[in-house]
C-alpha positions in Angstrom: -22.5 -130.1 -141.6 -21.4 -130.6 -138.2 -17.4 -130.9 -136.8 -17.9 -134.3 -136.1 -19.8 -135.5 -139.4 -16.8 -133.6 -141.3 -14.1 -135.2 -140.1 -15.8 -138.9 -140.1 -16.1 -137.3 -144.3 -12.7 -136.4 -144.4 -11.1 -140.2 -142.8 -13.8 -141.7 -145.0 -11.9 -140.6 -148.3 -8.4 -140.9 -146.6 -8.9 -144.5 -146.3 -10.7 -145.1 -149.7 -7.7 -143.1 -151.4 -4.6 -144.5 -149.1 -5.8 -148.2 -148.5 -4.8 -150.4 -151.4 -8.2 -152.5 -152.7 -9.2 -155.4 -150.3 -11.5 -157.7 -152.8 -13.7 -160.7 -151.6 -11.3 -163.2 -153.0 -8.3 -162.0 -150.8 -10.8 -162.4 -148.0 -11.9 -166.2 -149.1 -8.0 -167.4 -149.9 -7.5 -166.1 -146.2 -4.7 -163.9 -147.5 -4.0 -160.4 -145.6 -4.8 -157.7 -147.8 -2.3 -155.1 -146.6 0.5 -154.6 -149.0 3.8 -154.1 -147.7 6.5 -151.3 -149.0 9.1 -153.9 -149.9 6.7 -155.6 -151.9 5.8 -153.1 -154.4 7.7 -153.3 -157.4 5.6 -150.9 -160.0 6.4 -146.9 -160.1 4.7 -144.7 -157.4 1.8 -142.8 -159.1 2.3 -139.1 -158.6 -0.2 -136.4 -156.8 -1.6 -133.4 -158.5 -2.4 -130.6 -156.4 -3.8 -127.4 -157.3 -1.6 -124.5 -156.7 -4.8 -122.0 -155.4 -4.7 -120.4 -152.0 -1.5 -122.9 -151.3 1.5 -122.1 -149.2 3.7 -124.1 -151.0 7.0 -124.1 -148.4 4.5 -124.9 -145.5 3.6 -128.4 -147.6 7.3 -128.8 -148.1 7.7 -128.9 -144.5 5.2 -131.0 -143.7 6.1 -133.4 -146.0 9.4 -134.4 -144.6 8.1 -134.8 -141.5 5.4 -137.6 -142.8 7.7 -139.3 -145.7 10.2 -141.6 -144.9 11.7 -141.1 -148.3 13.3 -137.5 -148.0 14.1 -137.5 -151.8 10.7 -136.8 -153.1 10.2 -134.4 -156.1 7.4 -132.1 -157.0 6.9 -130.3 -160.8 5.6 -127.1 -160.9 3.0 -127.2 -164.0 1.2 -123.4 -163.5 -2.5 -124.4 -161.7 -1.6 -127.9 -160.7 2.0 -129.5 -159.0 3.0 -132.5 -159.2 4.3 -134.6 -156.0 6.6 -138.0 -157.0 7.1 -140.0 -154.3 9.3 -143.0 -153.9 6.9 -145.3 -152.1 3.6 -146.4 -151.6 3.7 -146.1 -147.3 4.9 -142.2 -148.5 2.3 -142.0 -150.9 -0.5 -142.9 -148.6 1.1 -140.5 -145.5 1.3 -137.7 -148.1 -2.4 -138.2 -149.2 -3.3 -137.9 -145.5 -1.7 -134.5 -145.4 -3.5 -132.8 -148.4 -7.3 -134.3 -146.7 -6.3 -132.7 -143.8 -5.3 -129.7 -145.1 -8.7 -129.7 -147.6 -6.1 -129.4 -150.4 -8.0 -130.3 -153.9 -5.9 -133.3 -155.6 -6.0 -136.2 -157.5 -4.0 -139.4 -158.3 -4.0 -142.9 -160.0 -4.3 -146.1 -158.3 -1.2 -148.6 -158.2 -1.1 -150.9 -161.2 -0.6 -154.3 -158.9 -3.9 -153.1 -157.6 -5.9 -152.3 -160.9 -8.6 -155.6 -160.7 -8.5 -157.4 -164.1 -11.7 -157.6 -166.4 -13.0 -160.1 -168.4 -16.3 -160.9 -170.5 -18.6 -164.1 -170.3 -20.8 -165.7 -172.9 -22.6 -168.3 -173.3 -24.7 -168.6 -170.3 -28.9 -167.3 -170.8 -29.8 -163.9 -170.1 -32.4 -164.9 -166.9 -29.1 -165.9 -165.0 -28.7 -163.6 -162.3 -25.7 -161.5 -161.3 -25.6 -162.8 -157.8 -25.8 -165.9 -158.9 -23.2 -166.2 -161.7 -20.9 -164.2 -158.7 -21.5 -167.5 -156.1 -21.1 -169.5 -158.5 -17.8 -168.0 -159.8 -16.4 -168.1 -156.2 -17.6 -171.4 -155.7 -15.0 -172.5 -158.2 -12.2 -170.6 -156.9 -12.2 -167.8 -158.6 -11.3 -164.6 -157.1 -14.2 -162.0 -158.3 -14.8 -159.1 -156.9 -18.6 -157.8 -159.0 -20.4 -159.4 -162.2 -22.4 -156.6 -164.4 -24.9 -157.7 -167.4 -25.1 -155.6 -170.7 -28.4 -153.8 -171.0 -29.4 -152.9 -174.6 -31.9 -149.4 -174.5 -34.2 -149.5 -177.1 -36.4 -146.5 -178.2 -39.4 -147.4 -179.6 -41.0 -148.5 -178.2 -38.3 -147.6 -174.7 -37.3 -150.7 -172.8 -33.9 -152.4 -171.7 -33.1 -155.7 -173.0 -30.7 -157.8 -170.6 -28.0 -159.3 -173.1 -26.6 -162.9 -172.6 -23.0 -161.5 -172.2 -21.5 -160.6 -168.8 -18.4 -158.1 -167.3 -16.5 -159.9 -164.8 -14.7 -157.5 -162.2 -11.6 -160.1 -160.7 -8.8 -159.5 -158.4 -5.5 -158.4 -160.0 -3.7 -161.7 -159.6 -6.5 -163.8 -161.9 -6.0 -164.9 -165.2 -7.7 -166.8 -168.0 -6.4 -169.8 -166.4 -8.2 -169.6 -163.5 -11.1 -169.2 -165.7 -10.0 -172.4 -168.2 -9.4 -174.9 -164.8 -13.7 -174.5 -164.6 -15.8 -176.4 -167.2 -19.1 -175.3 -166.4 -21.0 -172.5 -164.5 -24.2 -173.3 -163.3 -24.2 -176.3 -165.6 -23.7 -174.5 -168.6 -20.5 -174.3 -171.0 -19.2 -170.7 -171.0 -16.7 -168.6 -173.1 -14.8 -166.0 -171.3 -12.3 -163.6 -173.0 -10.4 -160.5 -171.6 -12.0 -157.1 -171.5 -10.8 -154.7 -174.3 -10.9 -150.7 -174.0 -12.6 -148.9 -176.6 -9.1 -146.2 -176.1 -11.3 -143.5 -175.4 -9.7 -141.3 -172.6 -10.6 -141.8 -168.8 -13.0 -138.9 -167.1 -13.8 -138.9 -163.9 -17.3 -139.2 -162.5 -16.7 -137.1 -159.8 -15.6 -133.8 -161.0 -15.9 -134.7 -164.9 -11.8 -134.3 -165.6 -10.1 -136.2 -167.6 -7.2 -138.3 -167.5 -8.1 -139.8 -163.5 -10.4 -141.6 -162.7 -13.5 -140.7 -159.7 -11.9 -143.6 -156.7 -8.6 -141.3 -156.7 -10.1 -138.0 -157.0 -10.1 -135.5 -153.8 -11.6 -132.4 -155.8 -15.2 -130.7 -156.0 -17.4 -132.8 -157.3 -19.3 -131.5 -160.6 -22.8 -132.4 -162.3 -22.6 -133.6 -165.7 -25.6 -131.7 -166.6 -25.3 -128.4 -165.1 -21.9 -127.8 -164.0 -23.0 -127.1 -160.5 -21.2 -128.8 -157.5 -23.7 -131.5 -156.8 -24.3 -135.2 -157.9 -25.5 -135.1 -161.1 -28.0 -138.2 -159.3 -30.1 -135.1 -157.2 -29.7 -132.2 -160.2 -33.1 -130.6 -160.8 -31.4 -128.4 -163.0 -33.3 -127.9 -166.6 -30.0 -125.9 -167.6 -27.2 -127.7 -169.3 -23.8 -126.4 -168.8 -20.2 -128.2 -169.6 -18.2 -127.5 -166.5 -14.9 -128.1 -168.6 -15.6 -125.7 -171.9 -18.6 -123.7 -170.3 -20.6 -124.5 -173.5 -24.2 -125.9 -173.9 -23.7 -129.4 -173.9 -23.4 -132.2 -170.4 -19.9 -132.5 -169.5 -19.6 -136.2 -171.0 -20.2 -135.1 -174.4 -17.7 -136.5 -177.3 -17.2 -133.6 -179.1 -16.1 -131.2 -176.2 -13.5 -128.8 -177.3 -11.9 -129.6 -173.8 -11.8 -133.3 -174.7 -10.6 -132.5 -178.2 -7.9 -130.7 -176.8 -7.2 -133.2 -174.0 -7.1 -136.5 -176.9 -4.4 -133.8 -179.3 -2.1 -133.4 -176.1 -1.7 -136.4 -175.2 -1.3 -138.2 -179.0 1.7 -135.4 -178.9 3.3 -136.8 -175.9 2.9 -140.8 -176.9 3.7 -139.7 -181.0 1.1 -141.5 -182.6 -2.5 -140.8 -183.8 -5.5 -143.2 -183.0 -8.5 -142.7 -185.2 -10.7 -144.0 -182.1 -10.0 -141.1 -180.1 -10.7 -138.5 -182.2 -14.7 -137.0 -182.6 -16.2 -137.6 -186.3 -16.1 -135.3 -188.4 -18.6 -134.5 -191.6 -16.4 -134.1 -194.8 -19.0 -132.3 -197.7 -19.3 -134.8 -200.6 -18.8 -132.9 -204.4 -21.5 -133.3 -206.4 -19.6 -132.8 -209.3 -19.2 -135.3 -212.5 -16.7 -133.9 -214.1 -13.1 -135.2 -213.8 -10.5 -133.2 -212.3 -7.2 -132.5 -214.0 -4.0 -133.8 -213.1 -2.1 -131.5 -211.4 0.9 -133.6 -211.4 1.6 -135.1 -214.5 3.9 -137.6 -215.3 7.2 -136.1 -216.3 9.7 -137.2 -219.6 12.0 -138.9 -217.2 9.5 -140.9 -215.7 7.8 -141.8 -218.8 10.9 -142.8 -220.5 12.4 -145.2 -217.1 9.3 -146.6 -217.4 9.5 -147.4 -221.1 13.0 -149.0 -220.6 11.7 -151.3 -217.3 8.9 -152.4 -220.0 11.5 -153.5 -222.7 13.9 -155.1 -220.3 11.2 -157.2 -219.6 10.5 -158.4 -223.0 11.8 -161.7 -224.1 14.2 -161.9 -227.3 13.0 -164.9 -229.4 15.6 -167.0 -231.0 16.6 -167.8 -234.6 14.8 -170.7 -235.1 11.6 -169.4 -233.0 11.7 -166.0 -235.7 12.3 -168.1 -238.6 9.1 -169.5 -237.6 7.1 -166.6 -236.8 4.4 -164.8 -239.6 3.7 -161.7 -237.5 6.9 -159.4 -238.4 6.0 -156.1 -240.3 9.2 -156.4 -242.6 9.4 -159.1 -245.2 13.5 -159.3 -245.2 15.9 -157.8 -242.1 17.2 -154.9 -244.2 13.8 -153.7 -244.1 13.7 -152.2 -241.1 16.4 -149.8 -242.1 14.1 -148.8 -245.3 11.2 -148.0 -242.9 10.6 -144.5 -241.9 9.1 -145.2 -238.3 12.3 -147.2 -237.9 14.6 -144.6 -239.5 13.2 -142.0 -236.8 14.0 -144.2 -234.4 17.8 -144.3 -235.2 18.0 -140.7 -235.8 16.5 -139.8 -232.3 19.0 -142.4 -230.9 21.9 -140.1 -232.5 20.4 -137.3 -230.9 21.0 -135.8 -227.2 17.6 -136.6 -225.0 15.5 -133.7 -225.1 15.4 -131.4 -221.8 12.1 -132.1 -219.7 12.0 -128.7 -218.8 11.7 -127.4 -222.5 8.1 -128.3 -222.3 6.6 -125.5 -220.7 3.1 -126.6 -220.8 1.2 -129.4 -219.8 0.1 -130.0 -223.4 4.0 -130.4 -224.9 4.7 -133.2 -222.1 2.0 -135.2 -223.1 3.1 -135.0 -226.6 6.5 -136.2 -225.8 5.1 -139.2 -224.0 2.9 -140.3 -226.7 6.2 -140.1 -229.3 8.1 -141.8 -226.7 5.1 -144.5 -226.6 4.8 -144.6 -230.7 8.2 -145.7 -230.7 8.3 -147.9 -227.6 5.4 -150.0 -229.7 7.5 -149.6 -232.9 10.2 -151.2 -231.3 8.4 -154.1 -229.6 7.1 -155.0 -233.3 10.7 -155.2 -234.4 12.0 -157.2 -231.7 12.4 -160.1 -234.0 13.7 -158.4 -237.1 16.2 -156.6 -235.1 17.2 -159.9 -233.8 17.8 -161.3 -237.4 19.7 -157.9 -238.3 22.3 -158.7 -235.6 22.7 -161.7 -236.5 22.9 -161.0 -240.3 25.5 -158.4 -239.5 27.7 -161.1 -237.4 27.7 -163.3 -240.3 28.7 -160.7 -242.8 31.5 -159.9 -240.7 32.6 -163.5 -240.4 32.8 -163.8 -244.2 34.6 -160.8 -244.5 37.2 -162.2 -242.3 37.5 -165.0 -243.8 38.0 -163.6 -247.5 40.4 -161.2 -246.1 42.2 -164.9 -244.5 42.0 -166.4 -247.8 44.1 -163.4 -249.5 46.7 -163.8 -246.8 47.2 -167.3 -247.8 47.1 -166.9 -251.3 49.8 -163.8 -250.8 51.9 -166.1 -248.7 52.2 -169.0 -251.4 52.8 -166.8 -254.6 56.0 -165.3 -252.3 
């Protein structure tokens, strides 16, 4: 390549990477498309070098002599640094410096400059991009490129054009600009905001991820072979990953390097999307036979969950047990007479045995099934225990009174 076609390279992808995006709407509103410093509120994005062959203090210097902004910061992170600036007019003077200087770098674009996206329905497939574009400007609305969905189909192989299109707009639009038109080329239309699939960015141009190819400085690398060339000429039959070095294209989902890529950065935001990670096969078991539990149910837990069940149960009243046919006893005093019952009362005199005394699996689950005999026991005797307490009140009442009586008598004979 000759001097001259070089350098007309180089101030090519200075102004691509410096000069904010200048869309067709800002041209048809007649607003200027240059963004001044004082207007940007969002965070600078930062530069990443790489640190190879780089006289880092020479950079420094010239630096300060292109920023306005002395107070600029760069992070040291082993192969790559990282330079935070404090404006955008410093951003775009430092990015001038490192195409000059061939330095290999990347960054990300501003966010009041990231176009919006949106999808349209509703109109046929046989509509035209170009057209649905005129007629979207036509109405005011500030779009920058329409794409239609293509469905590839194998057998037999041909591409269907789907009725749905992907609007590109500028970053000020809206679905309000969108509601404010009724028709589009006199056909009703839904349109709805684009929605990521959260898989991680890569860049086209030298198959990284995390940046994306309109902000990348750095060697540009197939997808097929690895080799630096556009994967669009590569007569290469070899397939080579240029990130893991392994036989697969660069884009593929299951890339170590990507794997690794999607783990680091769930650490840094602290959360795990399922999207992002690659599938997986788990073995299904073949077997029929049930497992056994590893973790069974202890005699604390058995017998809190006992009492929760008795607490529920309702306690009927005199008149509705007086009623009732279904008691086991025939009289209240019964129930002390019955053996399952006196069991009952001797285990209630008697400390709770120790869970750990069961040193098998077997001894645990016959202390839950005593625990359980009684439980039902007891929900049988609900009602008879009910008249017992009762019967017991009134024997006591009598008592006292007899005892009154005597008092009485004793206190007239004197």
């Amino acid at each position: 390549m000759s001097p001259p076609n070089k350098m007309a390279k180089k101030n090519k992808i200075v102004q691509s990477l410096a000069t904010p995006n200048t869309s067709p709407a800002r041209i048809l509103k007649g607003n200027d498309s240059s963004v001044t410093d004082n207007n940007v509120t969002d965070p600078t994005p930062p530069i990443i070098i790489e640190n190879i062959n780089l006289d880092t203090m020479d950079l420094i210097k010239a630096i300060k002599e292109a920023v306005k902004n002395k107070d600029f910061k760069i992070k040291f992170q082993g192969k790559t640094s990282a330079i935070h600036l404090k404006s955008r007019v410093d951003h775009s003077a430092v990015i001038e410096i490192l195409a000059s200087r061939e330095i290999k770098f990347y960054t990300y674009g501003f966010k009041q400059d990231k176009p919006k996206k949106f999808i349209l329905k509703g109109l046929p497939s046989c509509f035209s991009e170009q057209d649905i574009l005129t007629e979207l400007r036509q109405n005011d609305i500030p779009v920058i490129a329409v794409r239609q969905f293509i469905k590839k189909v194998k057998d037999p192989p041909a591409s269907i054009k789907l009725p749905i299109f992907s609007v590109t707009a500028d970053p000020t639009t809206s679905l309000a600009n969108f509601n404010k038109v009724r028709t589009l080329l006199h056909h009703t239309f839904t349109v709805e905001k684009f929605k990521t699939d959260g898989q991680p960015i890569q860049c086209f141009k030298c198959q990284a991820f995390g940046h994306a190819s309109t902000h990348c400085n750095r060697i540009p690398r197939c997808v097929k072979c690895g080799e630096s060339h556009d994967a669009k000429i590569c007569t290469s039959e070899s397939i080579n990953c240029t990130n893991c070095g392994q036989n697969h294209v660069a884009s593929y989902r299951q890339c170590p390097t990507r794997t690794k890529y999607i783990e680091a950065s769930t650490m840094r935001k602290g959360r795990v999307n399922p999207n992002l990670l690659p599938p997986t096969s788990q073995p299904r078991s073949t077997s029929t036979t049930s497992k056994p539990n590893t973790n069974p149910i202890t005699y604390a837990e058995a017998t809190q969950r006992n009492l929760n069940t008795l607490k529920e149960l309702k306690t009927p009243t005199m008149r509705d047990s007086s009623r009732t046919n279904e008691t086991p006893f025939s009289s209240p005093l019964d129930f002390f007479l019955d053996p399952s019952s006196q069991r009952i009362l001797e285990r209630r005199s008697q400390p709770p045995p120790n869970p750990e005394a069961a040193s098998t699996t077997h001894e645990q689950h016959e202390m839950i099934s005593s625990i359980n005999n009684d439980i039902s026991t007891i929900k049988k005797c609900t009602d008879d225990a009910t008249l017992i307490i009762r019967e017991l009140m009134r024997l006591n009442i009598f008592q006292m009174i007899n005892q009154l009586k005597d008092m009485v008598s004793l206190l007239k004979s004197t």
